[in-house]
C-alpha positions as CSV (number, residue, x, y, z in Angstrom):
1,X,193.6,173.7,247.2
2,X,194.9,177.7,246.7
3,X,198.5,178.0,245.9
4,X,199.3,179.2,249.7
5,X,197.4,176.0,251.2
6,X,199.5,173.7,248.8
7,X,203.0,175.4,249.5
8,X,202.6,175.0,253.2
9,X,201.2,172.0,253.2
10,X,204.0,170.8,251.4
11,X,206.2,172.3,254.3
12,X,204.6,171.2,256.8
13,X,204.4,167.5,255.5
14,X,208.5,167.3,255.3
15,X,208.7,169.3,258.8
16,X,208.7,167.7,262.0
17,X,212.2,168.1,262.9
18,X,213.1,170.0,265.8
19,X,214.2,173.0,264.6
20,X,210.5,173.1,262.7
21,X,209.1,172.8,265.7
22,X,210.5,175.7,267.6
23,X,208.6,178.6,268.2
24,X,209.3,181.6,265.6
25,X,209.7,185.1,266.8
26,X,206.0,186.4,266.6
27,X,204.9,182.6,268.5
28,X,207.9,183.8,271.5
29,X,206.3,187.1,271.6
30,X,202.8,186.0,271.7
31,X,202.8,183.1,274.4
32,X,203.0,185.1,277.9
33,X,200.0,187.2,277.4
34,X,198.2,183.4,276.3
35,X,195.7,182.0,279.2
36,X,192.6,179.9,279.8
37,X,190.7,179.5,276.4
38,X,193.0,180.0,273.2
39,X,192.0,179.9,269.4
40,X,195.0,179.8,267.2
41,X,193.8,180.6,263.9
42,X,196.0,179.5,261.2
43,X,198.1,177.0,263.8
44,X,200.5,176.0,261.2
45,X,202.2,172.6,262.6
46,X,200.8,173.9,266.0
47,X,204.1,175.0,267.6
48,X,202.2,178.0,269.6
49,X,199.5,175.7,270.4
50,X,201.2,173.2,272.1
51,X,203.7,175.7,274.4
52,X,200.3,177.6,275.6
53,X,198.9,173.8,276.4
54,X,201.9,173.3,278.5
55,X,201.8,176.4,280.2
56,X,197.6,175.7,281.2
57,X,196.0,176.9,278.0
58,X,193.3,174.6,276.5
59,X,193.6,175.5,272.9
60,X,191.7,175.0,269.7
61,X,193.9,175.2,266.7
62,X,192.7,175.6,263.4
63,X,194.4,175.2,259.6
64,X,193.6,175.0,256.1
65,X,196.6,172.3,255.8
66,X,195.7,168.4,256.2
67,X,199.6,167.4,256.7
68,X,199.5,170.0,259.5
69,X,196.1,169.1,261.4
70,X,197.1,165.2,261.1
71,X,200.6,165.9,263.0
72,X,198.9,168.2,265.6
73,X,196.1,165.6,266.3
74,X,199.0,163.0,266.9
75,X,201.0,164.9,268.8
76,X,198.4,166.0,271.0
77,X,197.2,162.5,271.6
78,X,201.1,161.7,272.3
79,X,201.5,164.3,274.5
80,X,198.4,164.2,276.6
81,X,198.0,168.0,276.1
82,X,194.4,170.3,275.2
83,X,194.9,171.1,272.0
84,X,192.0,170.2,269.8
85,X,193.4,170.5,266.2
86,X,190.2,170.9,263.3
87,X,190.7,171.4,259.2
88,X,189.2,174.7,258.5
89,X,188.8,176.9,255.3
90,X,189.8,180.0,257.7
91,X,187.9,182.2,254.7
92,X,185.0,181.3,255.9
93,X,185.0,179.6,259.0
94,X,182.8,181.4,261.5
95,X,183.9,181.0,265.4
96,X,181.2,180.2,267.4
97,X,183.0,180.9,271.0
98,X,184.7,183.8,273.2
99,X,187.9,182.7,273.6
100,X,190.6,184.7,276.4
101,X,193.3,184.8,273.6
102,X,193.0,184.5,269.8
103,X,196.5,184.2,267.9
104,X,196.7,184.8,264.0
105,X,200.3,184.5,262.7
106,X,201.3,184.9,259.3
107,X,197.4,183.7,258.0
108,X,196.1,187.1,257.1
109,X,198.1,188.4,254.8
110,X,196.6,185.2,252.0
111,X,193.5,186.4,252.0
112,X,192.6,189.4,249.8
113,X,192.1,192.5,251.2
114,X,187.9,192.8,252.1
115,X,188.0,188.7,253.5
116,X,191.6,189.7,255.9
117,X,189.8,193.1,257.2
118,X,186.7,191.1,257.7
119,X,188.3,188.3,259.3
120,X,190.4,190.4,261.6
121,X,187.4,192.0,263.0
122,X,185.3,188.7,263.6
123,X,188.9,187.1,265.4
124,X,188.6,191.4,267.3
125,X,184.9,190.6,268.2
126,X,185.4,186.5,269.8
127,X,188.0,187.9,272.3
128,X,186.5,187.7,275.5
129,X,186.9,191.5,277.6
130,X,190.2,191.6,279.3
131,X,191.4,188.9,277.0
132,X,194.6,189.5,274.5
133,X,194.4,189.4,270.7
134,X,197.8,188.7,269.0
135,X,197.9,189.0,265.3
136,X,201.4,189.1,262.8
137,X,200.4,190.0,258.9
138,X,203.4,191.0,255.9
139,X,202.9,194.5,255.1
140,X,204.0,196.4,252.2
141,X,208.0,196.3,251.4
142,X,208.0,192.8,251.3
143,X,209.2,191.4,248.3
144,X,209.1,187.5,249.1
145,X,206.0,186.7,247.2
146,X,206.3,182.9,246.1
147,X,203.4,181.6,248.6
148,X,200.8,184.2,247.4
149,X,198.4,183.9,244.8
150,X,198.9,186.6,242.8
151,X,195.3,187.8,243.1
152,X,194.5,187.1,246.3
153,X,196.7,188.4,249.0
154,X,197.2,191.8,250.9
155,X,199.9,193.3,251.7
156,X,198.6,195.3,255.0
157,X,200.4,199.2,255.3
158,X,203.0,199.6,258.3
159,X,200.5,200.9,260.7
160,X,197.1,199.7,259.4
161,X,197.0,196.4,261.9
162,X,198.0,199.1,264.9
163,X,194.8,201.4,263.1
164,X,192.4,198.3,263.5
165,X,193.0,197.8,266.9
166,X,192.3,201.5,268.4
167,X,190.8,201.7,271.4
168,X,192.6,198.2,272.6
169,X,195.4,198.1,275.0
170,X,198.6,197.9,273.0
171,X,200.9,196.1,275.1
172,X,203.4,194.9,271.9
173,X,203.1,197.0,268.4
174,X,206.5,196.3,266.0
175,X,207.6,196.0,262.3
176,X,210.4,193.7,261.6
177,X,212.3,192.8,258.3
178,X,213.9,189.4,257.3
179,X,216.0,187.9,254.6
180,X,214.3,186.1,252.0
181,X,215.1,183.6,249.0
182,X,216.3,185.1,246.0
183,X,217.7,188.4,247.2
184,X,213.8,189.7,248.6
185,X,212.5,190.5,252.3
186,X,209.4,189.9,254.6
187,X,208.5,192.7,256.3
188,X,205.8,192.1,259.1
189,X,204.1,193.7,261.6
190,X,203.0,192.5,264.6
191,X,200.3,194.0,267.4
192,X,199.5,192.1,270.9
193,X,196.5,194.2,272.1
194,X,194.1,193.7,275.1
195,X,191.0,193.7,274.8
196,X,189.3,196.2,277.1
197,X,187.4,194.9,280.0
């Protein structure tokens, strides 16, 4: 297990209250453009997931973190909603559909640099034309780096995501900044792009 899996697994498996399970920013941003088939890659405990479910989505959520699938499973089977919830080393995992909306929040940025570019295009290439891509990496400036290995992570520039996503429809392109632990910051950047039909 790499030191990102274990520190969010370790998160996840304390986190089921209510204020765990609300959606974050990038999730709120991300969820009207989301319709028919959905891949959220790198679900986390599947908050995104289960708000496209219940707005008509059928959604496949994938994660690296056991204590993050095994609540998602449960709760779908609880809720009665589409969410199909697999373990998946999201290195390599190789999507074998077209999908109308592929999400990546906060998953890239753990991978080094060649595996997140390569990734990015594969999640670019499995959305289906007219379909939306939503992806939200840290970028340089942030100083917040307790979850990373130090070897393996990248720290994307402010505008590369916006780069790899040229000739898309931008519909949402932003950089935001947050408090951290110990005095540091996250800096992200987030692009919502359709794909062009």
């Amino acid at each position: 297990m790499t030191r990102s899996i274990e520190f969010f697994d370790q998160q996840f498996a304390r986190s089921a209250s209510a204020a765990a399970l609300a959606l974050n920013p990038f999730e709120t941003l991300a969820l009207p453009y989301l319709q028919g088939e959905v891949l959220d890659f790198g679900s986390g405990m599947g908050n995104l997931a289960f708000a496209a479910a219940r707005q008509g989505c059928r959604v496949t959520a994938l994660d690296a973190s056991q204590a993050a699938v095994a609540h998602m499973q449960q709760r779908a089977a609880a809720e009665a909603l589409p969410v199909r919830a697999e373990l998946a080393d999201l290195r390599q995992y190789r999507i074998d559909a077209d999908y109308d909306g592929i999400v990546s929040i906060g998953l890239l940025m753990f991978f080094d640099c060649p595996t997140a570019r390569k990734v990015l295009g594969e999640l670019q290439q499995q959305v289906r034309p007219g379909g939306y891509a939503a992806v939200n990496v840290l970028i340089e400036g942030t100083t917040y780096m307790d979850m990373f290995e130090p070897e393996e992570h990248c720290l994307f520039t402010a505008t590369e995501l916006q780069q790899h996503f040229a000739g898309w429809d931008i519909v949402q392109n932003e950089v935001s900044e947050f408090e951290a632990p110990g005095n540091t910051v996250k800096r992200f950047a987030t692009v919502i792009a359709r794909k062009p039909a």
